[in-house]
N, C-alpha and C positions, 0 to 999 in steps of 0.2 A: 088791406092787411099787408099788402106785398110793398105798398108802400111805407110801411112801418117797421117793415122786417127790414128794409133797406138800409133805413135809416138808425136801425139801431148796429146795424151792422158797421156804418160809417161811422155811429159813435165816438168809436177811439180816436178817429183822426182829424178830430174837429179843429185841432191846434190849428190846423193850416189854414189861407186864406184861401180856398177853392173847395171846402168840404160840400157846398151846396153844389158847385161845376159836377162834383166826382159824381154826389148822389144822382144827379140826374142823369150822368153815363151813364150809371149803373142800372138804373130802370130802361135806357134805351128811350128818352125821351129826346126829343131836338132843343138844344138852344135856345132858350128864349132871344130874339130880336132885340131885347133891352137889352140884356144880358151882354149882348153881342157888341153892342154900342155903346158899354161902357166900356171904361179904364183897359179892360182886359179884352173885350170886344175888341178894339183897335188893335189891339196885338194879335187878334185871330186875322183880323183883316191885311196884315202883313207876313202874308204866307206859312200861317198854320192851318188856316180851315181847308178841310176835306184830307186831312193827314195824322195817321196813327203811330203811336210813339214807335219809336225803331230803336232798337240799342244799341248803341255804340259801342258798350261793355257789359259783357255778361257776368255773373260769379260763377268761380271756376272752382273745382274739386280741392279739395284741402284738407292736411294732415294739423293734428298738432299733437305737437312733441311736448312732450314732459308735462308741465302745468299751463303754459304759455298759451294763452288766447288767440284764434286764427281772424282772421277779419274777411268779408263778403261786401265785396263791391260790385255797384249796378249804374251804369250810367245812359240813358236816352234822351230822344230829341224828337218832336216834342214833348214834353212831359208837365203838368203840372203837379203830379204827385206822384211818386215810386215810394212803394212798401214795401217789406219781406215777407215771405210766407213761408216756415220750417216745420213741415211734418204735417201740413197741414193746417197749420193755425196762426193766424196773424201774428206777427211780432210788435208790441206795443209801439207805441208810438216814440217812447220816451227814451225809448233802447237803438233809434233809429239816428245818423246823423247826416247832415242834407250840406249840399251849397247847390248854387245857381247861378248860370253863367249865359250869357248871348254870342248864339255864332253869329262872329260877325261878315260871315261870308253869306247865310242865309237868312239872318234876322231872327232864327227858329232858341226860342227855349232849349236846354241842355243843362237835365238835374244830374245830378252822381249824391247816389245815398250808400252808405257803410253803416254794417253793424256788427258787432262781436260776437264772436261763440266760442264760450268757454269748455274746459273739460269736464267740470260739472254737469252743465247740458249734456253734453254727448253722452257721459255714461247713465243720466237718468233717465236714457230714450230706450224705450224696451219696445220697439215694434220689429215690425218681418223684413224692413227694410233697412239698410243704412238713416244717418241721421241725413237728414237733407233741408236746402233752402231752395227759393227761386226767388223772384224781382215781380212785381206788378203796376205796370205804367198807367197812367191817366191820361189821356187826351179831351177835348172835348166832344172827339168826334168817339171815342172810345180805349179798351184798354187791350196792353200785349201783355203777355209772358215770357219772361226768361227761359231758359236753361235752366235744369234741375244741378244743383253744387251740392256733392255729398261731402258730409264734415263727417272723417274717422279719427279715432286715436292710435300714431305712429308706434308703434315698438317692433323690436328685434331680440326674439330669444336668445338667451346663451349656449344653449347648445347645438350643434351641427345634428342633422337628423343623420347625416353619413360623413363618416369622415374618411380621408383619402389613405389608403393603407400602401405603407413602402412595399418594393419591389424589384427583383433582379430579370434581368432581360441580357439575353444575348447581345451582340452586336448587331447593328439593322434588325432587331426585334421592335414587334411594337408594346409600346408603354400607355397602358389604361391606367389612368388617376381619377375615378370618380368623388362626383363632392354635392352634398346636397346640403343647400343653408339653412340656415336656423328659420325657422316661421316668423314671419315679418310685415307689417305693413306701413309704408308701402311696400312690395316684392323688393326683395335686396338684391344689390346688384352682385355679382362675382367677381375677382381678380385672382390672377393666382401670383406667386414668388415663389420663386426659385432662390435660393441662401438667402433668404429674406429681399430681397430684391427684385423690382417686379419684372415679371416672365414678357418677353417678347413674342407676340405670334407670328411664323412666318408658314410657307406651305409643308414643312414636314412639322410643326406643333399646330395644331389647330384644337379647338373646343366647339363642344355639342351646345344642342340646347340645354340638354338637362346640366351643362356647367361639366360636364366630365371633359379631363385636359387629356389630348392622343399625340403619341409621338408616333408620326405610323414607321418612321426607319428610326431607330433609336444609335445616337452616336456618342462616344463616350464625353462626350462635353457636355448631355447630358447629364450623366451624374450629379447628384445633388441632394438638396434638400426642400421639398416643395411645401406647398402652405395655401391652402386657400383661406381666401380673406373677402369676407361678406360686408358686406355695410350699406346703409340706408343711413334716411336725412335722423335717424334714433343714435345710432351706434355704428361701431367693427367691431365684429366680430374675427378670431384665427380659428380656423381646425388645428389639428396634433398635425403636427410634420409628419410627412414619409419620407422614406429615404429612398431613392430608386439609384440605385448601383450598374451601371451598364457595361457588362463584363467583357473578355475578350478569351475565347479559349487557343490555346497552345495549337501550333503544326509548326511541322517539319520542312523543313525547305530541300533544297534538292543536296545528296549526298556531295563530301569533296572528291577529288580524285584517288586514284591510292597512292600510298606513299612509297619510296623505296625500300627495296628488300631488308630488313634489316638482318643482322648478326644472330639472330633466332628465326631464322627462315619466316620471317610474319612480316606481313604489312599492313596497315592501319588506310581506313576512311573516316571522316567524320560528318555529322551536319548539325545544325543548329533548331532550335527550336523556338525561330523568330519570322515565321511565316505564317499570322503573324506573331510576334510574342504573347504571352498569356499576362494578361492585365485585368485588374480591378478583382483577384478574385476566380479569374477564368482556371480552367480544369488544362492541366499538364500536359506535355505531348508524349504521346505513348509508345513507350519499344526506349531503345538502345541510342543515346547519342555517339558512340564510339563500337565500329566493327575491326574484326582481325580476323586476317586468312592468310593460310597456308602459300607462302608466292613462289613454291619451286616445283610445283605440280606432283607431290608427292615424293620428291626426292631426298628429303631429307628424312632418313629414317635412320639414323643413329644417333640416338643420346639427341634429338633436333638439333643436328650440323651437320654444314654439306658437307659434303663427301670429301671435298679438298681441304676439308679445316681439319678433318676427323684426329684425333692425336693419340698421342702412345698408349697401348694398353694401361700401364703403371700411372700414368697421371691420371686417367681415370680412377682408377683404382685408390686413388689418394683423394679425388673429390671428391668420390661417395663417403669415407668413412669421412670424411670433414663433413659432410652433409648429415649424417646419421646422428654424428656427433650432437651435433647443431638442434637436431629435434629433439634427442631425448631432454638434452637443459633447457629445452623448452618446455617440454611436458613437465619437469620438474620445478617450474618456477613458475607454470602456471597452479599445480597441485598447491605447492606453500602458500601464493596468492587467494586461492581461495582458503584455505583454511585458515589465516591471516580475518580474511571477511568476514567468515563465523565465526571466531573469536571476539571481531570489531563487537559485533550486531549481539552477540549476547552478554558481552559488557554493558554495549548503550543501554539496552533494555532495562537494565536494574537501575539505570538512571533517569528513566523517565524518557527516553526516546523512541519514537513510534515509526517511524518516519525514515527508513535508510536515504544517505543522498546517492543518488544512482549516479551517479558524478565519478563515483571513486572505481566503475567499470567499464566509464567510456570514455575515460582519458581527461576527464572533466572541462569537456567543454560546454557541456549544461550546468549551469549553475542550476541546483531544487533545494528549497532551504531546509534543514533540519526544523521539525516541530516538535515543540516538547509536549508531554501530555497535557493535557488541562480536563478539567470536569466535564463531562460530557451531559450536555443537554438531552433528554427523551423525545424534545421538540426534532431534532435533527435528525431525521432518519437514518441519512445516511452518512453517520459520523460513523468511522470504526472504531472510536473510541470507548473503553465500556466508564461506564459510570462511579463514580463515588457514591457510595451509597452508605457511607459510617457517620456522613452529618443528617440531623433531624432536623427540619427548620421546619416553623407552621405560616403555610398562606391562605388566604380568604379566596372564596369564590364564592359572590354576591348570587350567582344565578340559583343557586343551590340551597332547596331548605334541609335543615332537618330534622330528623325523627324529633318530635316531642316528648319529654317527660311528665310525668305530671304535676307540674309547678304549680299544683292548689298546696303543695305538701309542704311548702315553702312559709305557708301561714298556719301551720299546725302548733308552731313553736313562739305562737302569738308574736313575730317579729317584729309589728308594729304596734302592737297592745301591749298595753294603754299607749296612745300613741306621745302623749306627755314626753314617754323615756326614750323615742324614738331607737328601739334597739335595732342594729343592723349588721352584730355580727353574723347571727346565723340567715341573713340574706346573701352575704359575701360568701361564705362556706357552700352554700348551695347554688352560689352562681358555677363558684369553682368543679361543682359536681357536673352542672348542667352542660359546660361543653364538652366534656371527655365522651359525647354519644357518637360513635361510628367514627374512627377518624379514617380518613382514604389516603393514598400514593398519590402525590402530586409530583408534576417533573421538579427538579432541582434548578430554579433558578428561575420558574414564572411568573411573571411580575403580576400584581392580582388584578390588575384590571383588563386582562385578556378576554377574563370569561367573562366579566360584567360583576355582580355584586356580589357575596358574602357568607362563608362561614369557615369557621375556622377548621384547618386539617393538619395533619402530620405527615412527614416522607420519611416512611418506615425502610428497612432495609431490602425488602421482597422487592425484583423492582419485574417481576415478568409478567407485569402488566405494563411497561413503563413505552414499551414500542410498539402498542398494538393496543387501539380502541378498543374497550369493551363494548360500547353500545353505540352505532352508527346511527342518524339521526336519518328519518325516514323522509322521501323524499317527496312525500305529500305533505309534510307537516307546514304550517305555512310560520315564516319568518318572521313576520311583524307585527304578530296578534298574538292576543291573550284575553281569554275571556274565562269569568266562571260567575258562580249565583251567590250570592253572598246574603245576609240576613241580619236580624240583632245582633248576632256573636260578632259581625266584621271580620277581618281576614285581610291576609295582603297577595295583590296579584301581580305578576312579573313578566316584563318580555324577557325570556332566557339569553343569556349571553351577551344582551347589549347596554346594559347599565339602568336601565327600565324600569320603574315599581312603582306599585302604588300602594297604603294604607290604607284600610277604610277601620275606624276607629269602632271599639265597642261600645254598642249601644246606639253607634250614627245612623243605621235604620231603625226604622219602628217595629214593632213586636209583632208578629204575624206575619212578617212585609218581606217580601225578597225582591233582588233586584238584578238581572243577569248584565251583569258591567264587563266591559272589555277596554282594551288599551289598544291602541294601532300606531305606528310609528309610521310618520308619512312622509310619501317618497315626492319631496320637491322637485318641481323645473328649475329650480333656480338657487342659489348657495347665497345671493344678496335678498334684502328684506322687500326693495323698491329700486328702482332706476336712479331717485333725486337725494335717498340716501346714502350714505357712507357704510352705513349698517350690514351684519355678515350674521350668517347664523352661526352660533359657536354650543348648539346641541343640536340631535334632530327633533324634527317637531312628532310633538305626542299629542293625539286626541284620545280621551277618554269620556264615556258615558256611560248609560245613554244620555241623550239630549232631555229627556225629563227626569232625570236620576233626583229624588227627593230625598235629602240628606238634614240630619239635628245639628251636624256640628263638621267642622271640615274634614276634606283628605288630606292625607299626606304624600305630596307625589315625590317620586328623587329621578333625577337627570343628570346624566354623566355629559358633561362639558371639555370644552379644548382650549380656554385658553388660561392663560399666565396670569394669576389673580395676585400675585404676590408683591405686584406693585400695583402704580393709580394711574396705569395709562391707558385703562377702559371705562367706557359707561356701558353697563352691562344693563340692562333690559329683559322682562320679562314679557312676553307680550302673546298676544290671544286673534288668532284669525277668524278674521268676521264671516258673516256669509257672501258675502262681494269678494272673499279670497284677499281681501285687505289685510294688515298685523296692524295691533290696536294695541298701545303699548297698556299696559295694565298696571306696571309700577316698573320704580328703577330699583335695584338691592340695597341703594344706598340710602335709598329715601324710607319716611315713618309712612304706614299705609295702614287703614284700619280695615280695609277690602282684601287683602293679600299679603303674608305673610314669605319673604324670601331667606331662607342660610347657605351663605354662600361659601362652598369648600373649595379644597385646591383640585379635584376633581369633578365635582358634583354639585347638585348644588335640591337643595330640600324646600319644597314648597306648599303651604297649606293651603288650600283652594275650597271655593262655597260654590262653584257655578262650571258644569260639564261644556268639551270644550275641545280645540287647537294650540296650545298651547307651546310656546319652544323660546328659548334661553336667544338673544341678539346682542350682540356687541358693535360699541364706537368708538375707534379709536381714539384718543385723545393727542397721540402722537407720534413719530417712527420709532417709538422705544417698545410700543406694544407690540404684543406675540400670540401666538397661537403653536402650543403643542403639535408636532405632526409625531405620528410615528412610522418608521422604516421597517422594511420588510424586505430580504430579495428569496424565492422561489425558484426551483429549479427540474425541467422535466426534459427527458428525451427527447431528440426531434424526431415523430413519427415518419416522417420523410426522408432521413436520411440516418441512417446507423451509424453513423460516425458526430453526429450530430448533438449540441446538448443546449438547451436556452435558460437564461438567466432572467427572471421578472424583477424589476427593483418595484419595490409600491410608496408609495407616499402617501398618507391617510390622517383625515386630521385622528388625533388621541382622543377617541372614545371607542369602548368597545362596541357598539353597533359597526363603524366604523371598518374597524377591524374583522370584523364579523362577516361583512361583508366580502371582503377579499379571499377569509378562511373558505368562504362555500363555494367563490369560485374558484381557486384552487384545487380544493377537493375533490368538482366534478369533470377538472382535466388533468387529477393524477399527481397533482405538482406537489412539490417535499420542499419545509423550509429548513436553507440551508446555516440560518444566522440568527439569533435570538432577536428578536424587533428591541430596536432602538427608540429613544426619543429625541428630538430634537427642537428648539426653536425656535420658529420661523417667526422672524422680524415684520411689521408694516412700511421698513422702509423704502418697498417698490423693489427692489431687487431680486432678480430673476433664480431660480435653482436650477443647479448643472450637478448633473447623476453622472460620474462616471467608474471605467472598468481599468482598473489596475493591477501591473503586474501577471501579467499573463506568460506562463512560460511560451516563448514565442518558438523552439525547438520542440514542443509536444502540443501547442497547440494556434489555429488559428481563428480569425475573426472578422466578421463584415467590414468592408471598409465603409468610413464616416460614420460607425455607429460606437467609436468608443466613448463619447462625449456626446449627451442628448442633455437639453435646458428646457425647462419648463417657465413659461415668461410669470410673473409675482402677480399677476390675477388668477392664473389657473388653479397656483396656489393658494390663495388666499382666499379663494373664495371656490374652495373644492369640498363641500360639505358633503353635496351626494353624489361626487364623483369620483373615486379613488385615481389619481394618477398612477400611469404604470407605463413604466421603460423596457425594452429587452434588449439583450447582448447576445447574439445567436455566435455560438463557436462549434468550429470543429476541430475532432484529434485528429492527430496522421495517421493512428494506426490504432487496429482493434485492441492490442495490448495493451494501451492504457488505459486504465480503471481508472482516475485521480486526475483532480482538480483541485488549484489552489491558487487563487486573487482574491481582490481587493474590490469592493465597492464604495467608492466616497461618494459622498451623497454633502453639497456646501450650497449654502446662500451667498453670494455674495457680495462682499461685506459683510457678515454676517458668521453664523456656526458652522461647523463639518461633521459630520459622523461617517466612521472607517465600516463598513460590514466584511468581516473575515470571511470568508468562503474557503469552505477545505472539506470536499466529497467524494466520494463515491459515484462513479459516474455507469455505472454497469445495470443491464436492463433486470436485471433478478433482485435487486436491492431497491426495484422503485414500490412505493408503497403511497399510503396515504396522510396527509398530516393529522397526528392524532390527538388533536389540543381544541378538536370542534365538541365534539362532544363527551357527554359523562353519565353515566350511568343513573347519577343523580341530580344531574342539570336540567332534565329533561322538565321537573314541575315546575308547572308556571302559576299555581294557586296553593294557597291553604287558608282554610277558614278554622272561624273559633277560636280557643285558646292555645291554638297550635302554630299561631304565627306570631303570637304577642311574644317578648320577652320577660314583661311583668306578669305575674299573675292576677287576675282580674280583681280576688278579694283586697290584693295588696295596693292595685293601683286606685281603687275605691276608696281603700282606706287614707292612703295619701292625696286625693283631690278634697277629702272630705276635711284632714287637716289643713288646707294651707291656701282653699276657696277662702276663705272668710280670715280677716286681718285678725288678731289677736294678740292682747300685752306682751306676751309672750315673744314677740316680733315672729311669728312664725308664717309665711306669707306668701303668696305664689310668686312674688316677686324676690323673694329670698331663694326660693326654688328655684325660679329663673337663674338666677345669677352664681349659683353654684352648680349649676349643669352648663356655662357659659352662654345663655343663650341672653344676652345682656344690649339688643339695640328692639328697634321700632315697639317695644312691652307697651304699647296702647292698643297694639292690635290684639291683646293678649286680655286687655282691659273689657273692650267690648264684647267677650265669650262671655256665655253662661258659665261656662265653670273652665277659666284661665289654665289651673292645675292639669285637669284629662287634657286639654289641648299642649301643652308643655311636655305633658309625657308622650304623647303621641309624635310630637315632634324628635323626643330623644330616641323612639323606637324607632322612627327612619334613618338618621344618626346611625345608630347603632346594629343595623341589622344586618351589617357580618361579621358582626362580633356575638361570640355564645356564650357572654358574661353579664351580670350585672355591676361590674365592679366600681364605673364611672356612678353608678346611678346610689351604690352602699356608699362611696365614699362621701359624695354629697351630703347625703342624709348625717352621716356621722358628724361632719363638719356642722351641720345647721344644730344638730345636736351638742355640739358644742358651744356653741355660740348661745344655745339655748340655757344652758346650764349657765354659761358664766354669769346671763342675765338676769334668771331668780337667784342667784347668789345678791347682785347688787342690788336686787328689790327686795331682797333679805336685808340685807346690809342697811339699807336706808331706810327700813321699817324699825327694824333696833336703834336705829340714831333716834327717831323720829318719835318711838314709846320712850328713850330716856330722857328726852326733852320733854316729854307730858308729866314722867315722872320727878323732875327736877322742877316742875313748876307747881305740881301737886304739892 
């Protein structure tokens, strides 16, 4: 038997001429003497016999990168046959490749065999070990073993587990720069730079193990901008720059001598304040550069002149009233001067100026610019400006339901019965009724994809809710879920504030059947799809379920996106994350799919989906013309550490409100006020870097870190910052507690590329800090509603319209006709393949449409088809009259 098991073991490698040599190695039998004495015999007889194979080369450990195949080489002497064995199990024979050579120094045999191993292999190895090979030599005398060579797969995450944070240090201080790299394999190595150029180590910089870089005497040629830089045989990796500032504070050097007596019994000393001088930043030297004293030892005590100068009583007497003279025109011309000013200042005022220039009381050597008034934002805390509040405009907020009417009352008026006449004024009358429920105060000038998605409001003239949350969002409540139990009736569920929703249509469960569904917004390692493509995400990714969610007919999901659809320099992607954490493209938007249906908006984009899931919107550039929305933010809070102190945040975030959302909460939970309406901008693929900087700074009321007026963020961080909000600061201090007021400039440019200005003009005083009030709402808070409380149609009506326009008809009345006047006019074969085309069409308009609290789009339609209906039995009128006087002319 053990000879059988041998044998079928060697099977596989029968190809070769020695498979009977091997077999009988491998049972431990001796050579036959024939055997010996033939062909191959004689070649034992020239100094191979009584010698076991020795390797020459072993296979060594090995990474592979990206998709790329690594290769496992084995070379021994003697050898008549070397296999692989990975993980235990033979490597076929046919996946093996061989040569054979003669030393000619010892006549000995000298095989070397390679074989490949792919990334496929590697990742479908699921055991407790790495993936591994070894080598297995033949002799005739017996076999050796290799070296185990483990086979991994290379990568380099994008993000730094710590990154190096800026810092000021005295002179001969020392400078801690910790840095911890991205998870890697292999382990990546460290470099640091200094202005982007690499750091030289000598013995006052040196670096840890753990990669932290120490200045232990810090000198001002120090100063800079440092950078750690990781990188493995995958990738490099940057950290965020620090800035480390190496200051110099102010002393006094030794006084001068005194000077001569003067004409005023005084004499003067001085000294300077360059022992050493104050640099980078360094703190003042304190006390007096200039003293005066008395130089006549108390002798001058008339009018201060000595005693020999002293003069006529009467010419005194004539100085004083000239001296007297002299003050009172001065108190009179300061009196007029100021009354002059209150006159200025309550002229301005009725002209729109808020803003005195303190210029015109110190002689004007501060230039402070006049600001005229403008509308004041509710977002701004700390604007002093008050508000306009005599325009009405209405904005959407998607996150927000509300109150329901009762829309069955809609089909009281038989609006669609008979449905022949398709009447649809009084559905337009009652769409018109249906938004006027609750309208609320929104700030003046919010653009409506802060909060996320939808409903229509007014800004009424009461504004004394307009700087102060009503309802603070509680600080368990968790940020990227949404869950609730839904049933027959359907319902739509929403992550509040980040552009989030899903549809579950009526009737999409079964009757009895509940289903407790939830949405999560999930938090990637990474802003690229894979390593080998091009690809960015440009939504966040949303899973919704559960995993066995049983559903009749699709959902409706909507995801708020960033980029610039308005031209064709994207291939834009929908795509579905497997269990392997792969993305599986699912369909492109631009392609027909009978599995998935995409509407792609200028912000969002609406998707009908059959199978629970990961789900998230990816984009490929097609060329440097494509963009992605960011939008600007700068922030502004006290420095807790220094009362004269105030810090500026710039944010860069791509345009979605999750996005955004995110930056708002952290804000909120260090206090911080925005100071400038978020802008949009956008940012190019053409590789070029962004530079945030700080303009216009009164440099007479205030100052600034040095090297921090100008920070660049390189055009991958940007472009591929989906779950990372960038954020710059501009630390400033005033000179003096009297100033309240701030006013610069934030440009925020690609370049080559766009700019955006952010105006800054606050209020800098510790009583006026508050919170930003733009997180939450009193009615943002619901993230469900079930039933007919989330539909816009009402359910009799929308029955009655699937029931018209499922089924083709002479009449041309058609779900294809429906289609095309709700615009929903591309891939209509996935529309083909429903049971009933019509409910899934409306469903579609419903997520469309669900921040708007009208039916107007959906009456208008109908009216239009109804017309087109009309003119049509008119012509089949028409042609029925030709077509009886033609029977009757031949009767």
């Amino acid at each position: 038997m053990g000879r059988e098991k041998s044998r079928a073991v060697m099977g596989q490698f029968s190809g070769g001429c020695y498979w009977s040599f091997a077999i009988l190695v491998l049972l431990g039998r001796q050579v036959p003497a024939t055997l010996a004495r033939g062909p191959r015999g004689e070649a034992l007889q020239h100094g191979q016999s009584g010698t076991l194979p020795q390797f020459l080369e072993e296979p060594v450990d090995a990474y592979i990168v990206k998709n790329n195949p690594i290769k496992l080489r084995c070379q021994a002497r003697p050898a008549l046959q070397i296999f692989f064995k990975c993980n235990g199990d033979w490597v076929h024979q046919s996946q093996h490749s061989s040569q054979e050579h003669t030393d000619a120094g010892t006549g000995l045999k000298i095989r070397e065999v390679m074989i490949n191993v792919s990334r496929q292999q590697v990742e479908d190895f699921h055991g407790p070990e790495d993936y591994w090979c070894l080598c297995v030599a033949w002799s005739h005398l017996g076999t050796s073993k290799s070296r185990k060579a483990t086979v991994r797969i290379a990568y380099l995450r994008k993000n730094f587990e710590q990154d190096p944070q800026g810092t000021e240090v005295p002179l001969n201080g020392m400078i801690v720069l910790h840095c911890r790299p991205p998870e890697g394999v292999p382990v990546a190595e460290v470099e640091w730079l200094k202005n982007d150029e690499p750091l030289s180590l000598d013995g006052v910089i040196v670096t840890r193990g753990d990669h932290s870089l120490i200045i232990s005497e810090a000198r001002l040629s120090d100063s800079g901008n440092y950078t750690c830089v990781s990188s493995n045989i995958v990738a490099k990796r940057r950290s965020a720059t620090a800035a480390v500032v190496v200051y110099v504070d102010g002393s006094w050097g030794e006084w001068s001598v005194w000077s001569a007596c003067s004409s005023d019994c005084e004499r003067q000393r001085s000294r300077e304040c360059t022992a050493p001088e104050p640099k980078h930043g360094g703190r003042l030297c304190d006390g007096v550069a200039l003293a005066t004293d008395n130089c006549t030892g108390g002798l001058c005590t008339q009018n201060r002149k000595l005693l020999h100068d002293a003069k006529p009583q009467g010419v005194e007497n004539s100085s004083d009233v000239a001296l007297y003279s002299g003050l009172a025109a001065g108190v009179v011309t300061v009196v007029l001067l100021i009354i002059a000013v209150t006159l200025y200042r309550r002229s301005q005022s009725e002209y729109g100026v808020d803003v005195i220039d303190s210029s015109a009381l110190t002689g004007g050597f501060q230039s402070f610019s006049f600001k005229t008034s403008r509308q004041a934002n509710p977002l701004l805390i700390n604007s002093s400006l008050q508000p306009d509040l005599t325009v009405s405009r209405t904005y959407t907020s998607p996150m927000c339901f509300q109150d329901s009417i009762d829309k069955e009352l809609m089909a009281e008026r038989s609006l669609l019965d008979p449905l022949p006449d398709l009447k649809v004024k009084g559905l337009a009358e009652r769409a018109e009724y249906h938004v006027m429920s609750h309208p609320q105060t929104f700030p003046r000038g919010l653009a409506p994809d802060y909060r996320g998605v939808s409903v229509g409001t007014t800004l009424g003239r009461k504004s004394k809710n307009l700087f102060t949350p009503q309802v603070s969002l509680p600080p368990s409540r968790p940020l990227h879920r949404a869950t609730a139990v839904f049933g027959h009736a359907g319902g739509r569920l929403v992550v509040p504030n980040t552009g989030i929703s899903l549809l579950v249509p009526h009737g999409g469960i079964a009757e009895d059947t509940t289903w407790e569904m939830y949405m999560i917004i999930n938090q990637q390692d990474s802003s690229t799809v894979s390593e080998d493509e091009p690809e960015i995400f440009l939504s966040p990714a949303v899973t919704y379920g559960p995993p066995g969610l049983d559903l009749s007919c699709p959902i409706a999901m909507t995801i708020a996106h960033c980029a610039e659809v308005a031209s064709d320099n994207w291939t834009i992607r929908l795509k579905r994350q497997m269990q392997d954490n792969k993305w599986e493209e699912v369909m492109s938007v631009d392609e027909e799919s009978t599995s998935c249906y995409c509407l792609l908006e200028a912000q969002r984009c609406h998707v009908l989906l059959e199978h629970p899931g990961s789900y998230a919107l990816v984009g490929e550039p097609l060329n440097q013309e494509a963009g992605k929305r960011l939008r600007l933010a700068v922030f502004g809070s006290t420095d807790p550490s220094n009362s004269l102190g105030f810090t500026l945040r710039v944010y860069c975030v791509d345009d979605t409100p999750h996005a955004f959302q995110e930056v708002a909460v952290g804000e909120r939970s260090r206090g911080g006020r925005l100071l400038e309406e978020p802008k949009m901008m956008l940012f190019r693929g053409n590789t070029f870097s962004l530079q945030v900087s700080i303009q216009d700074i009164p440099q007479l009321l205030w100052s600034i870190k040095p090297f921090t007026t100008c920070q660049e963020f390189s055009f991958f961080q940007v472009w591929a910052s989906n779950q990372h909000p960038l954020q710059c600061a501009f630390s400033l201090e005033r000179y003096s507690h009297s100033l309240s007021q701030l006013s610069c400039k934030i440009s925020v440019r690609q370049v080559k590329g766009e700019e955006q200005i952010l105006q800054v003009y606050t209020s800098v005083v510790e009583k006026e800090k508050g919170v930003v009030p733009f997180f939450t709402q009193s009615d943002c808070t619901i993230s469900s509603q079930t039933g007919s409380r989330a539909f816009k149609i009402p359910l009799s009506i929308r029955q009655r319209i699937s029931a018209t326009f499922d089924t083709a008809n002479a009449k041309g009345k058609d779900w294809q006709l429906l289609a095309q006047k709700l615009h929903i006019d591309r891939n209509l074969c996935y529309f083909a393949c429903q049971e009933s085309p019509s409910s899934i069409i409306l469903s579609l308009w419903e997520a469309q449409h669900q921040d708007l609290a009208d039916l107007d789009s959906l009456a208008s339609a109908l009216e239009e088809i109804s017309k087109i209906q009309s003119s049509r039995i008119a012509i089949l009128d028409c042609s029925r009259e030709e077509q009886d006087s033609e029977f009757t002319s031949l009767g």
